[in-house]
Residue, then its C-alpha position, 0 to 999 in steps of 0.5 A: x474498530x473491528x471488521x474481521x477482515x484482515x483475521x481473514x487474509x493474514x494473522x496477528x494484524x487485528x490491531x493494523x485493521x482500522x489503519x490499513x482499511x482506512x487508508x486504501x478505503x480513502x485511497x491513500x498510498x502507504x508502505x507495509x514493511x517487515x521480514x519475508x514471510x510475514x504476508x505483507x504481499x499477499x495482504x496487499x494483493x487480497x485487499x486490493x480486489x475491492x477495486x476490481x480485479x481488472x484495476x489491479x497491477x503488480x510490480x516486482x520493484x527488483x526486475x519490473x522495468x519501464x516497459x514492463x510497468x508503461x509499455x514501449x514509447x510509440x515511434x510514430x508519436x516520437x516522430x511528431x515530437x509527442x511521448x506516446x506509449x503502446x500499452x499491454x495488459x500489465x501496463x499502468x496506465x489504466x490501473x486503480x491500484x497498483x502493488x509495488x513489491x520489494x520497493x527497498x530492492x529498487x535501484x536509484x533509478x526505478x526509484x526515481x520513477x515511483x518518486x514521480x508515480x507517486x508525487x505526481x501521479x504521472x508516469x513520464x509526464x503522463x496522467x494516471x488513473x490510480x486511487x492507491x498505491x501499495x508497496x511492500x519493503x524489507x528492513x535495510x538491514x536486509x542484503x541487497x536492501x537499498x536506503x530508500x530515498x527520504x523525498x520517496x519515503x515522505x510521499x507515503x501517507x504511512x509506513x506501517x511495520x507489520x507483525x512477526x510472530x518469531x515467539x510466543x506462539x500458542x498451539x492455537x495459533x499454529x493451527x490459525x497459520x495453517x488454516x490461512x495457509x490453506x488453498x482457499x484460506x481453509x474455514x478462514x476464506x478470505x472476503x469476497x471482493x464485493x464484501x471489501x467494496x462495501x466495507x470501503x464504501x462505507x468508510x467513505x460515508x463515514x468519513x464525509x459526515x465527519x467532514x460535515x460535522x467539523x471534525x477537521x476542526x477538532x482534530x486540529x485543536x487536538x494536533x495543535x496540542x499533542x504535537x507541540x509537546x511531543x516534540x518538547x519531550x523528544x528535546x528533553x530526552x536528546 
């Protein structure tokens, strides 16, 4: 499958496109990681507008603090003995996707509020609105790089690696980088956000005659085989 979207906001993703798309489309949070200056950001940003630009929330996981991210607990409501929060424009709480940029750079304690975030959709106890959750991550062989903690990195539906192009560029994809990096995208604009809401609506109809015609079933059968013998072969070759 090929939609041209991504060609469009970052290069050398084509072969990601089917996954990244489908996964915000379905509302599934997952992590981009890779190098800096490799887009990741600005992919998640560009996508993300399908939603809505009012819906839209990023977070700096090295300095955005709690009440950057929730706002500033209401004293009136910790007198009555109920958590309340006041929000601002920035706040979570009313936000469809949120972007969570440098989330290796988080120490334990930001990352034990984006494990709740993320598990339970609920910030201090408090329900949230959000469809999906992106963030962005640099190897742990990076400085200032923290291990992330397993039960965080189990609630992504995907950590996906993204492309470096360190060799084998061609003059032709010289020209392809500096056109993207245009103001505007240069020939290359970026899609309009009304194009990425239908994109995502459509995958959403797809995927419910999929559902329809029992491909939960066969998708199954097929796990059911494949995973099995996978994981003989990994004992094998340990």
């Amino acid at each position: 499958m090929s939609l041209q979207v991504l060609d469009r906001i970052n290069f050398g993703y084509r072969e990601l496109e089917p996954v990244i798309v489908g996964l915000l489309a379905m509302h599934k949070s997952f992590m981009l990681i890779g190098r800096h200056g490799t887009g990741k950001t600005r992919l998640a940003r560009a996508l993300s507008k399908g939603y809505g630009e009012n819906g839209f929330a990023f977070y700096d996981a090295t300095k955005d603090d709690l009440i950057s991210i929730a706002g500033i607990p209401d004293p009136e409501s910790l007198k009555q003995g109920r958590l309340r929060f006041v929000p601002h424009e920035r706040s979570i709480w009313d936000k469809s996707t949120i972007v969570v940029d440098e989330i290796t750079r988080a120490g334990k304690e930001s990352q034990n509020l984006w494990l709740e975030i993320l598990e339970e959709r609920t910030c201090f106890g408090l329900p949230l609105a959000y469809r999906t959750l992106i963030a962005t991550a640099n190897p742990e062989s990076y400085a200032a790089a923290f291990q992330l903690d397993e039960a965080l990195l189990d609630r992504f539906h995907a950590v996906i690696p993204v492309p470096e192009h360190q060799t084998n560029m061609s003059a032709e994809d010289i020209r392809v980088l500096i056109e993207l990096a245009m103001p505007g995208g240069g020939p290359c604009a970026p899609p309009e956000a009304e194009t990425l809401a239908r994109i995502y609506s459509e995958i959403q109809t797809a995927h419910s005659a999929l559902l329809a015609e029992g491909a939960v079933g066969r998708i199954s059968s097929y796990l059911g085989k494949l995973v099995p013998a996978t994981l003989a072969l990994l004992r094998e070759q340990n």
